[in-house]
KEPAVO-206340 format. One line per field, with one value per residue (C-alpha): residue number from 1; x, y, z. Coordinates in nm, 3 decimals. Layout:
# KEPAVO-206340
numi (NUM ...)
X (X ...)
Y (Y ...)
Z (Z ...)
//
This chain:
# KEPAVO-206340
numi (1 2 3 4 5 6 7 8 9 10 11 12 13 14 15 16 17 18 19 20 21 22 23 24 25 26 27 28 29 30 31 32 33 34 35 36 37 38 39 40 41 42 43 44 45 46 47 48 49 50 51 52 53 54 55 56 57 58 59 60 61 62 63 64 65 66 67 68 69 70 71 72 73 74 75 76 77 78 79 80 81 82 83 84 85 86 87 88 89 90 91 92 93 94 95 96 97 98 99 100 101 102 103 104 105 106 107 108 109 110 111 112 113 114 115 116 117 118 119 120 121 122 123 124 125 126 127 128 129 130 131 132 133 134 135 136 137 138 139 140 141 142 143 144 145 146 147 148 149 150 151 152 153 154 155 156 157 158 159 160 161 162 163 164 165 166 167 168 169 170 171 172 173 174 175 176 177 178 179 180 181 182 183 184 185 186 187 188 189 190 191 192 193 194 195 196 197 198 199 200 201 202 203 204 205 206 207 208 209 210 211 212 213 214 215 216 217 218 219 220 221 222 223 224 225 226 227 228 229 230 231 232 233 234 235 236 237 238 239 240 241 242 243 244 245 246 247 248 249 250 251 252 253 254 255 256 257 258 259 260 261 262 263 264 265 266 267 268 269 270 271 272 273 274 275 276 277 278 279 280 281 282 283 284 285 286 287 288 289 290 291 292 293 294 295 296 297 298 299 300 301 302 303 304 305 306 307 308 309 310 311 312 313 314 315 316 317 318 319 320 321 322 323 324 325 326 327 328 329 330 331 332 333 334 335 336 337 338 339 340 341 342 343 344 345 346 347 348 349 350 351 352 353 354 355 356 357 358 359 360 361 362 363 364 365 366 367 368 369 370 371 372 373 374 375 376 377 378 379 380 381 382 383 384 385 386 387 388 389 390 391 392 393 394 395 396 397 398 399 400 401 402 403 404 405 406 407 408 409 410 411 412 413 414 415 416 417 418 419 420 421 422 423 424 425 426 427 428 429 430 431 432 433 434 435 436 437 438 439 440 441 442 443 444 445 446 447 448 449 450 451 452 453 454 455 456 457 458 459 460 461 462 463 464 465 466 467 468 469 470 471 472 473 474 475 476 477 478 479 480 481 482 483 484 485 486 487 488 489 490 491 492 493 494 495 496 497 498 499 500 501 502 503 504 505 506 507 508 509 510 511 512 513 514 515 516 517 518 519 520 521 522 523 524 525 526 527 528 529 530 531 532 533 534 535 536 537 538 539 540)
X (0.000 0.149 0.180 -0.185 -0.228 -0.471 -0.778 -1.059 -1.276 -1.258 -1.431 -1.480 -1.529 -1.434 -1.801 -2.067 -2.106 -1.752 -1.594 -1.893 -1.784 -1.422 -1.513 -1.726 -1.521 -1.184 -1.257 -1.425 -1.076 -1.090 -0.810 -0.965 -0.851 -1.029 -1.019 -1.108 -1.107 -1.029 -0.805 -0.769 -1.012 -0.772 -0.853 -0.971 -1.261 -1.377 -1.309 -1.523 -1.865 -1.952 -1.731 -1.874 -1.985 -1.583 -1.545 -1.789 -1.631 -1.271 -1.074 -1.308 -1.602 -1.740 -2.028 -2.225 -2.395 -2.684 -2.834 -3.065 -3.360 -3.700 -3.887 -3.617 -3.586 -3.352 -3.102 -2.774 -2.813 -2.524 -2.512 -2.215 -2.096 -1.841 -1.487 -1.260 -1.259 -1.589 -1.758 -2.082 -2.071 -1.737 -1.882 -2.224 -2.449 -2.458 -2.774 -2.903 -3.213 -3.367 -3.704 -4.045 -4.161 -4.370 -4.066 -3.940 -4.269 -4.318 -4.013 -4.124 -4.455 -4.266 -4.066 -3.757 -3.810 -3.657 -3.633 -3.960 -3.947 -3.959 -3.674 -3.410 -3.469 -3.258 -3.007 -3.011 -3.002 -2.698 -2.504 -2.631 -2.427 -2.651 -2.542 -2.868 -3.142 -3.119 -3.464 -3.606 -3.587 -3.217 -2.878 -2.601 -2.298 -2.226 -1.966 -2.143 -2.191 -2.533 -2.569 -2.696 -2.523 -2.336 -2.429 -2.767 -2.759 -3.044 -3.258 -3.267 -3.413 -3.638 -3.753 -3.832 -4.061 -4.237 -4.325 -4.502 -4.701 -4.803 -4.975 -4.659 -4.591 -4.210 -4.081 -3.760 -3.682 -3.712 -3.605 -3.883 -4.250 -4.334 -4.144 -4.416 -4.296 -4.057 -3.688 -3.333 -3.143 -2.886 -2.607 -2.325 -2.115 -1.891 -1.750 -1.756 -1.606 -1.776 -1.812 -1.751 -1.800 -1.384 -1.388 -1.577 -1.614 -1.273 -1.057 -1.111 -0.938 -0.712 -0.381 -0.508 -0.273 -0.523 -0.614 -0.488 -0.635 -0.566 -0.641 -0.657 -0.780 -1.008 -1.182 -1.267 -1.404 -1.476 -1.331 -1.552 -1.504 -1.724 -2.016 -1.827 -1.661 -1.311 -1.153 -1.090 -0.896 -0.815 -0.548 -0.371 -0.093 0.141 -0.054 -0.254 -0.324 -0.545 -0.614 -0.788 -1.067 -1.124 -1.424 -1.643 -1.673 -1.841 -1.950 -2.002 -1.919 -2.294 -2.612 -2.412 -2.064 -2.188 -2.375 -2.163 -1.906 -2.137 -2.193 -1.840 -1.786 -1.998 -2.365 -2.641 -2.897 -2.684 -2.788 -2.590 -2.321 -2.285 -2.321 -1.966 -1.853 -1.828 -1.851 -2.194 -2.155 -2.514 -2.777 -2.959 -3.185 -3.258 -2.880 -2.891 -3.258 -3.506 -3.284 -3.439 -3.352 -3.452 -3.521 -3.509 -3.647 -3.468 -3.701 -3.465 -3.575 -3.344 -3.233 -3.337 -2.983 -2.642 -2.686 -2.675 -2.331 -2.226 -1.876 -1.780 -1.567 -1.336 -1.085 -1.045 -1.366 -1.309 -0.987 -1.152 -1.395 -1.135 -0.884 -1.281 -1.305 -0.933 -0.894 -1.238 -1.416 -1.672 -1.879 -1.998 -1.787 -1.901 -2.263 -2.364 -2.541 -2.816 -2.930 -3.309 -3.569 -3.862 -4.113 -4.489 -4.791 -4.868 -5.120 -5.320 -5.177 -5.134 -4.767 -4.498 -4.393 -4.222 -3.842 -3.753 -3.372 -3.332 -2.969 -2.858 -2.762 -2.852 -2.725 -2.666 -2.554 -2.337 -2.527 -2.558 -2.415 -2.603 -2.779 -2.602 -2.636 -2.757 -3.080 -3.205 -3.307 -3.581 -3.587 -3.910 -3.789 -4.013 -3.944 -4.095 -4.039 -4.255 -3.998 -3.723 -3.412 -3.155 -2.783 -2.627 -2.295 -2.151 -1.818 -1.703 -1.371 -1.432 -1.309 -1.552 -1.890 -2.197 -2.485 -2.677 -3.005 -3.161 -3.550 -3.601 -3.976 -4.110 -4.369 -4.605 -4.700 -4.292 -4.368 -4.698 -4.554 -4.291 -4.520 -4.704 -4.365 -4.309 -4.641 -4.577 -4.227 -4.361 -4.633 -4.359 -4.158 -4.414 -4.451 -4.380 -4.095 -3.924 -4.095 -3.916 -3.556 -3.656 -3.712 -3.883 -3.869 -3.594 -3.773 -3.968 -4.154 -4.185 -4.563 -4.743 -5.073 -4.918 -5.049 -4.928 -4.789 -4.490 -4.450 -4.409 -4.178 -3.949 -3.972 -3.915 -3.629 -3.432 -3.532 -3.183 -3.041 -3.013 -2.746 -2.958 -2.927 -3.074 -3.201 -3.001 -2.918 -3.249 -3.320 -3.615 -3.815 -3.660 -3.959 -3.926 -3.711 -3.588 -3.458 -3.016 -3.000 -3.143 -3.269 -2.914 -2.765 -2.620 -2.600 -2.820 -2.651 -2.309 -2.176 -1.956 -2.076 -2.296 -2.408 -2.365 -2.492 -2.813 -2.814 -2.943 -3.243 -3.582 -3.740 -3.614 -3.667 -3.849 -3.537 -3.161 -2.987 -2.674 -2.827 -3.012 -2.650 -2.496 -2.764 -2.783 -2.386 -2.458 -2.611 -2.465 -2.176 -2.364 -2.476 -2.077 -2.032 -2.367 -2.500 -2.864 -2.919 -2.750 -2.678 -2.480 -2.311 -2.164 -1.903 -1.734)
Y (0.000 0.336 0.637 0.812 1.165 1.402 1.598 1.776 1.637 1.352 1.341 0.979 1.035 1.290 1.318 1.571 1.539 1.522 1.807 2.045 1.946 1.982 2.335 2.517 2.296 2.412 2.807 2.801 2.671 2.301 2.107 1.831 1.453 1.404 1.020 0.909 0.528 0.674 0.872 1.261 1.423 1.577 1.377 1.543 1.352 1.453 1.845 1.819 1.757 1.532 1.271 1.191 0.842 0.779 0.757 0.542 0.193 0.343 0.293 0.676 0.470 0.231 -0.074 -0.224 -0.506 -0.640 -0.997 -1.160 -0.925 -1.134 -0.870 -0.686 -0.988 -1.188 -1.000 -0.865 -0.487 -0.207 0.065 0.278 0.578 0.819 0.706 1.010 1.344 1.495 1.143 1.120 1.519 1.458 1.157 1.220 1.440 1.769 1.810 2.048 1.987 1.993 1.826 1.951 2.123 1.860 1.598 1.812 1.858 1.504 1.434 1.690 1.520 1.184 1.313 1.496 1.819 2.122 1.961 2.131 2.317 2.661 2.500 2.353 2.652 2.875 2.652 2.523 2.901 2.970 2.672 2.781 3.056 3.052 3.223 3.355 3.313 3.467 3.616 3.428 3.091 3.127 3.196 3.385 3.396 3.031 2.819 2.550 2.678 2.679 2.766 2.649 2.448 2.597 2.361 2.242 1.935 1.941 1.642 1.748 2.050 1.842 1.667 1.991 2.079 1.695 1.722 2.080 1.931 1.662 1.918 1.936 2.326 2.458 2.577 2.751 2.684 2.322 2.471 2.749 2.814 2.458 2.132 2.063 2.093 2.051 2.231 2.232 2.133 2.389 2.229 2.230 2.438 2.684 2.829 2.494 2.281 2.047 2.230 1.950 1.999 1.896 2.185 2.456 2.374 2.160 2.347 2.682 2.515 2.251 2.418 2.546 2.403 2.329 2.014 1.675 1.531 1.093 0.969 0.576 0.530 0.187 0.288 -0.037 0.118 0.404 0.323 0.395 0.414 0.454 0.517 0.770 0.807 0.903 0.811 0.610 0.293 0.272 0.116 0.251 0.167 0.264 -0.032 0.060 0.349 0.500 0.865 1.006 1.292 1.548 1.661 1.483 1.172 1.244 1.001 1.061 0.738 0.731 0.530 0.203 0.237 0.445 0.118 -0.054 0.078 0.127 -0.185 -0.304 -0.068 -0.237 0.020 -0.176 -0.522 -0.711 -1.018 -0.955 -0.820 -1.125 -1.334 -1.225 -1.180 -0.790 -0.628 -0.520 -0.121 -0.026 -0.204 0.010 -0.206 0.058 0.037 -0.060 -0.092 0.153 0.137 0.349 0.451 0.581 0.394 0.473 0.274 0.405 0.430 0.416 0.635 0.536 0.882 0.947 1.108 1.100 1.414 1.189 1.212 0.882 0.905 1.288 1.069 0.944 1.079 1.414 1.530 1.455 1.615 1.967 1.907 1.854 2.196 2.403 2.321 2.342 2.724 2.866 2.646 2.584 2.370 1.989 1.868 2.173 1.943 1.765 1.519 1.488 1.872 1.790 1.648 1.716 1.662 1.517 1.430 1.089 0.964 1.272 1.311 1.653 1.665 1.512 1.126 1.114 1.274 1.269 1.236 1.262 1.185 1.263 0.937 0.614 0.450 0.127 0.080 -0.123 -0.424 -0.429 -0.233 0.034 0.015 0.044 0.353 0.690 0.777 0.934 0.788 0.916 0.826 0.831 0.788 0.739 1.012 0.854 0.478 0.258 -0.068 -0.077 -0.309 -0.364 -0.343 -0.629 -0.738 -1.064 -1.110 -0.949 -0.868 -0.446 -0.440 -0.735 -0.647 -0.589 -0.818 -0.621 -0.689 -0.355 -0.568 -0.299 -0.322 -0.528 -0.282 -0.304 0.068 0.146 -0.079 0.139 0.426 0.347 0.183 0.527 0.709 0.459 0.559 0.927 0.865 0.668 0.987 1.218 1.065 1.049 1.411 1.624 1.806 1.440 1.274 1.534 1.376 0.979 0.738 0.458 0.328 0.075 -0.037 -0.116 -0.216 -0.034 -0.025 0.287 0.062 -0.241 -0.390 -0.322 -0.673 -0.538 -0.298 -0.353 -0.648 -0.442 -0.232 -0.502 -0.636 -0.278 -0.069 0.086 0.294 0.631 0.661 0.820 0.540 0.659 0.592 0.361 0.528 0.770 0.981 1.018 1.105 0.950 0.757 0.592 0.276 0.246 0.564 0.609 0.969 1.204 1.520 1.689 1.432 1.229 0.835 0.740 0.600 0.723 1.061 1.263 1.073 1.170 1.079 1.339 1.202 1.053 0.744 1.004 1.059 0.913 0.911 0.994 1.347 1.437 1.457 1.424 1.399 1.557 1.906 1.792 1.620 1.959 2.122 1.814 1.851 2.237 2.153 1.877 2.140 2.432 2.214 2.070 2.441 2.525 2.770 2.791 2.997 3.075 3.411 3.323 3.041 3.301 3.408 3.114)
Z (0.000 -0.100 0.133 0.245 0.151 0.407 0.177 0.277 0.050 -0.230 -0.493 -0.677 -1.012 -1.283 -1.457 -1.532 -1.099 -1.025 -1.226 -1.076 -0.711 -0.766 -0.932 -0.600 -0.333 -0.446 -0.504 -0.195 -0.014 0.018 -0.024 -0.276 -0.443 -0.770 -0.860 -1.209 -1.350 -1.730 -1.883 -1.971 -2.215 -2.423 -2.715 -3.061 -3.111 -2.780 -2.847 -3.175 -3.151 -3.450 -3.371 -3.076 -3.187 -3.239 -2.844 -2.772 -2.724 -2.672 -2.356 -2.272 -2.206 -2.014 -2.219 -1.936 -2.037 -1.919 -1.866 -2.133 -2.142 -2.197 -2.255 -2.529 -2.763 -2.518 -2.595 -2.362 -2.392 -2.347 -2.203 -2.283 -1.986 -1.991 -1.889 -1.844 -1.767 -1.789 -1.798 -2.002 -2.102 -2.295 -2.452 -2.534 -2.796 -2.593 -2.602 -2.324 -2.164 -1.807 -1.811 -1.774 -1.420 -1.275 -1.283 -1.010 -0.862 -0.858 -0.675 -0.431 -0.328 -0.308 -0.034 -0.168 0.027 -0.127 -0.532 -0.685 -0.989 -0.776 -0.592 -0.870 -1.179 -0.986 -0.945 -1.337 -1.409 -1.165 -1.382 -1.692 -1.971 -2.271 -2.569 -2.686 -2.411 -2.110 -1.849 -1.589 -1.762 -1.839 -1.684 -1.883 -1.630 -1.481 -1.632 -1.857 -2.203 -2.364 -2.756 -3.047 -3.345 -3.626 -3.855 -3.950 -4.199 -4.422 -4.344 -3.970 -4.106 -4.329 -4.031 -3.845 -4.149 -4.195 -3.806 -3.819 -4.128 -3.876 -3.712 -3.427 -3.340 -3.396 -3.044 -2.990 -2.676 -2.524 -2.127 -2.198 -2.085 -2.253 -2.385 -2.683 -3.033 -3.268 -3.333 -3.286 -2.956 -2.769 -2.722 -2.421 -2.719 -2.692 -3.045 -3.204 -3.000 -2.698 -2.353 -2.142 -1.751 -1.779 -2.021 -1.828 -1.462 -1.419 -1.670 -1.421 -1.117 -1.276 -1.201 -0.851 -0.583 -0.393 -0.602 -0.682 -1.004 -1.038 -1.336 -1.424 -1.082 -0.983 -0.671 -0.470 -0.181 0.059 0.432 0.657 1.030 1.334 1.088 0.929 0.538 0.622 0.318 -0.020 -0.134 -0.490 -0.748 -1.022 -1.245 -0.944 -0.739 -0.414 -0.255 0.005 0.145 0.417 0.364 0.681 0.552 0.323 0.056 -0.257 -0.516 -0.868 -1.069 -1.239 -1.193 -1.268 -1.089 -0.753 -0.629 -0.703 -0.477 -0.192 -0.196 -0.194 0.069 0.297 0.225 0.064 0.102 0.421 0.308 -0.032 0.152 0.351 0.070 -0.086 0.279 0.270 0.651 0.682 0.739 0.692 0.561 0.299 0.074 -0.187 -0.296 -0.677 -0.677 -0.873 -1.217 -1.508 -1.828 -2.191 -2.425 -2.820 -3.109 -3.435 -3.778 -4.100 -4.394 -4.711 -4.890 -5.306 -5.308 -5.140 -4.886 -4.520 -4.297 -4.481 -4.619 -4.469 -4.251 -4.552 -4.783 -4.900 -4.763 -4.430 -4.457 -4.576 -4.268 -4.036 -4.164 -4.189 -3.768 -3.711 -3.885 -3.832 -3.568 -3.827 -4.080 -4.015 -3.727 -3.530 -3.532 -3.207 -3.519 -3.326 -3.402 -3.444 -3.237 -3.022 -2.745 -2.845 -2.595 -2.729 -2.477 -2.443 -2.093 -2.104 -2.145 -2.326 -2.288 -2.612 -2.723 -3.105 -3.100 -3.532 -3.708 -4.068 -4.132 -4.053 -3.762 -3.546 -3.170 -2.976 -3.101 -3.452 -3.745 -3.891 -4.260 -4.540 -4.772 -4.770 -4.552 -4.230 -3.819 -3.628 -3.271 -3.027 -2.682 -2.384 -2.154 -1.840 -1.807 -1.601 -1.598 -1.302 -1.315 -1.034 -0.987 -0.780 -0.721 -0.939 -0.711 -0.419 -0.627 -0.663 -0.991 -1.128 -1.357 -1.182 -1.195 -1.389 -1.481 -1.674 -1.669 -1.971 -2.164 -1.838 -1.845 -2.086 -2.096 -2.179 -2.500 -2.596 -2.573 -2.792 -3.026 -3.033 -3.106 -3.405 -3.554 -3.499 -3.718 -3.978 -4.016 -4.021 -4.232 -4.532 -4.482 -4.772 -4.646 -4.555 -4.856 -5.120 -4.999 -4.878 -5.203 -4.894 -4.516 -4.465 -4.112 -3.932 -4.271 -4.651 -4.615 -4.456 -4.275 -4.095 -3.776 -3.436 -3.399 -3.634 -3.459 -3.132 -3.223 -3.420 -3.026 -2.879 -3.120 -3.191 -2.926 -2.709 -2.449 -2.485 -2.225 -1.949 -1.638 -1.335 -0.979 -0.820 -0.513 -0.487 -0.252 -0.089 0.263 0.589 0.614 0.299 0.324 -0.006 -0.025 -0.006 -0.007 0.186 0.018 0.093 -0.083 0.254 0.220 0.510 0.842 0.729 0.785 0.531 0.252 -0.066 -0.402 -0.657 -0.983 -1.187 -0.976 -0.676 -0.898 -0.760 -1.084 -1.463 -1.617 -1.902 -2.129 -2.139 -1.818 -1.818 -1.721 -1.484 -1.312 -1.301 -1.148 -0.873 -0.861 -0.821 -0.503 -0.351 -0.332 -0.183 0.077 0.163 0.162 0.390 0.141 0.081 -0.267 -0.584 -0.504 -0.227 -0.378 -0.635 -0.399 -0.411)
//
C-alpha cells in the first residue's frame, strides 16, 4: 500500500457530478482529491462535436452489459458511460435539456423536500451561460456553455418541417414556458467545439494548488469508520493506494458504478453483503434498486440522393472538414449530429412522454451495425419509463462487472408508448418536407398501414439505451425505506458521505440527463459548503 495523503474532501469520479464538485469545493478553499477510473479528455474527437460516436467503445467509455432481457428480444443490452474526464458530457451528444416542471414537482410530493421546480430553476439558471437566451428561464454567467449548433444538416431541417405538417408546433426553446414541439437542440457548445464539464467547470481550477487530479484510478471502496466516510482505497498503475478525507466523501461514478461501490464498501442489502462476505456497514436495501432509463427505437428512412453524414468521414472530404473546424471552428464537425428532435404528448396526458432524438444518417448501436447507404433515423424515446431493473454485485472482487439486470420493456405501458412514437415517425416521415428527400422506409416495414404486432416487435427487437441510467441510489423522505439519499444528498446512516450524480435521482426526467446532473452537482456542493441559494453560492 502506498503512502496516504490528508484531503478535505474527495471526490470519486471525474463526470458531469464530479468536475462540478471539484469546481465550487476548491474556489471556496478546500483542499480536494479528484479520482477518475479513465483517462484525460484531451482527445480530438472529444473536443469536436460530431465525432462523438468515435469515443464510444474506446478505452473513454465504459459498455455495461446487461443480462438476457425477456422482454427486449432476449437479448444482452449495453449501455455505454463516460470514462474520463468529464464522464458522459465529454462523450455524449450535448444536447441540453432539463425536463419539464412537474418531474421536479413530482419528486417533491414523493418526499424529496426542497427539489420542486420553484426550488431547482434557480439553481439550473446559476449553472447555466446561454449564448442567446437569457430572463427568468435562463442563466447567462455560470460556467457550462449553452448555444446552439453551427451547422444544420439538411434532413434534420427536413424533419423539423415533416413534423409541423403533422400538425406538431415549432418551439424555440425546449427549457422554456413549454417542452411541446418541434426544433433544434442547444447544445453544451462553446465556439464549435464540446463544452464538457472537464472543459468549463474543471478546466477553471485545474492548475489550482489546492487540487490533486488521479487519473486511471479503480476505486474499490470508501473506508468507513465509526459510521463515518473518512476516506478512499483505490489502485492505479502505481498499485494501491489509500487517502484520508477530513471533511467529506463524494460520489459521482454514475447510476451504474456508484452502487456498485457502496456496496463493496460495505452500504447496501446485508444479506448480499454477507453473501460475498463484505462487513456489513449499513444495511440500505434501496442500494442498486429503482434502475431506469430511456429507451429509443430508431425508424430508417433510405435517402433518393447522397446528402446523409455517410462518407464525410473518408478521404479528402473529411480532410476539408477537419482543416474548416481546425482554422475557423466551423462547418460539419461543429454538429452535435443529433441537431433535431422534439417533445410530443402521445397519450393525451397533457404533457410530453415522447423525445424525437433525429440523425442525418442512418445508424446502429453497440449491437448491430447500422444500414447500409444513404438515408435518415428518427428516434421516439419514452421520456418517463414505467420498468425498473436492479444493480447487484456478481463477485465481491471491486473491480468485477456488476450483476446487472436492466428488466427494460417489463412494463407493458414502456412498450406502448414506444409503439405510439413509431407511428408518430412513420407519419412524419411520409410528410412532404421528408418525402421530397426519402425514395422509402428501410424499417420497421416499406408499407405505410401495418399492424401493431410489427410494430411492437421491431420495439421489442431494436429498441436501445439512450445513455440516461438513473435511480439507483435515490433519494427520498426519511420515512421511505428504499430511499439512499437524503434530500441533501447524505448516504443514510453514514456521515460525510454523498451521491452526486443521476443514480441520486428518484425518478427519470423528461429529457436528457446531463443538465439535470450539473444542477444536482450544483447543489450537492452548496450544501458541503452550507449555502442555501444561488446568489450566495456566487461568492465562491
Amino acid at each position: 500500500m502506498v503512502g496516504e495523503a490528508q484531503f478535505d474532501a474527495i471526490v470519486v469520479g471525474g463526470g458531469s457530478g464530479g468536475c462540478v464538485v471539484v469546481h465550487r469545493l476548491v474556489n471556496a478553499g478546500w483542499k480536494v482529491l479528484l479520482l477518475e477510473a479513465g483517462p484525460s479528455d484531451d482527445h480530438l474527437f472529444v473536443r469536436m462535436p460530431a465525432t462523438f460516436v468515435r469515443v464510444i467503445g474506446t478505452q473513454r467509455t465504459w459498455v455495461y452489459e446487461t443480462r438476457e432481457q425477456p422482454a427486449a428480444g432476449n437479448r444482452r443490452m449495453h449501455v455505454p458511460q463516460g470514462r474520463t474526464l468529464g464522464g458522459g458530457s465529454s462523450v455524449n451528444a450535448m444536447v441540453y435539456i432539463r425536463g419539464q416542471a412537474q418531474d421536479y414537482d413530482d419528486w417533491a410530493a414523493a418526499g424529496c423536500a426542497g427539489w420542486g421546480w420553484p426550488d431547482v430553476l434557480p439553481w439550473f439558471r446559476f449553472a447555466e451561460n446561454n449564448q442567446r437566451l437569457s430572463g427568468p428561464l435562463h442563466g447567462t454567467e455560470g460556467p457550462l456553455k449553452v448555444s446552439d449548433t453551427r451547422y444544420r444538416h439538411p434532413l434534420s431541417l427536413a424533419f423539423v418541417k415533416a413534423a409541423q405538417e403533422c400538425g406538431l408546433g415549432y418551439n424555440h426553446d425546449f427549457n422554456g414556458p413549454q417542452q411541446q414541439g418541434v426544433g433544434f437542440y442547444q447544445t453544451t457548445t462553446h465556439e464549435g467545439e464540446r463544452a464538457s464539464t472537464a472543459a468549463t467547470y474543471l478546466a477553471a481550477v485545474k492548475t489550482n494548488p489546492a487540487l490533486k487530479i488521479v487519473t486511471g484510478a479503480h476505486v474499490h471502496r470508501v473506508i468507513i469508520e465509526g459510521g463515518r466516510a473518512v476516506g478512499v482505497q483505490w489502485r492505479d498503475a502505481a498499485g494501491m493506494h489509500q487517502a484520508r478525507a477530513a471533511r467529506e466523501v463524494v460520489l459521482s461514478a454514475g447510476a451504474l458504478a456508484t452502487p456498485r461501490l457502496l456496496l463493496h464498501s460495505g452500504i447496501g442489502p446485508a444479506a448480499q453483503l454477507r453473501e460475498f462476505g463484505i462487513e456489513v456497514r449499513r444495511d440500505l436495501p434501496g442500494v442498486g434498486e429503482n434502475f431506469q432509463d430511456h429507451l429509443e427505437c430508431s425508424i430508417y428512412g433510405r435517402c433518393k440522393d447522397p446528402i446523409s453524414l455517410l462518407g464525410n468521414d473518408k478521404g479528402w472530404t473529411a480532410f476539408m472538414h477537419g482543416l474548416q473546424w481546425k482554422l475557423f471552428r466551423t462547418g460539419l464537425l461543429t454538429s452535435n449530429v443529433v441537431e433535431s428532435g422534439g417533445f410530443v404528448d402521445t397519450a393525451g396526458c397533457g404533457r410530453p412522454d415522447v423525445q424525437f432524438h433525429v440523425l442525418p444518417t442512418l445508424v446502429g448501436d453497440v449491437e448491430r451495425e447500422p444500414l447500409a447507404g444513404h438515408g435518415i433515423s428518427l428516434n421516439p424515446c419514452f421520456l418517463r419509463p414505467a420498468s425498473r431493473g436492479v444493480v447487484r454485485l456478481a463477485s465481491a472482487d471491486p473491480e468485477a462487472p456488476a450483476d446487472f439486470d436492466g428488466r427494460y420493456l417489463s412494463v407493458p405501458e414502456d412498450v406502448a408508448t414506444l409503439v405510439r412514437g413509431v407511428k408518430l415517425a412513420r407519419r412524419i416521415l411520409r410528410a412532404p418536407s421528408l418525402a421530397r428527400v426519402i425514395s422509402e422506409e428501410l424499417a420497421p416495414a416499406s408499407d405505410a398501414e401495418v399492424p401493431d404486432a410489427l410494430l411492437e416487435a421491431h420495439v421489442r427487437t431494436h429498441a436501445k439505451t439512450v445513455y440516461h441510467p438513473a435511480g439507483t441510489c435515490r433519494m427520498g423522505a426519511d420515512g421511505d425505506p428504499q430511499a439512499v439519499l437524503t434530500p441533501e444528498l447524505r448516504v443514510r446512516g453514514i456521515d460525510g458521505l454523498r451521491v452526486a450524480d443521476a443514480s441520486a435521482f428518484p425518478t427519470l426526467m423528461s429529457g436528457n440527463t446531463n443538465a439535470p446532473v450539473v444542477m444536482l452537482a450544483e447543489r450537492c456542493a452548496a450544501s458541503m459548503l452550507g449555502v442555501t441559494a444561488p446568489a450566495a453560492a456566487a461568492v465562491h
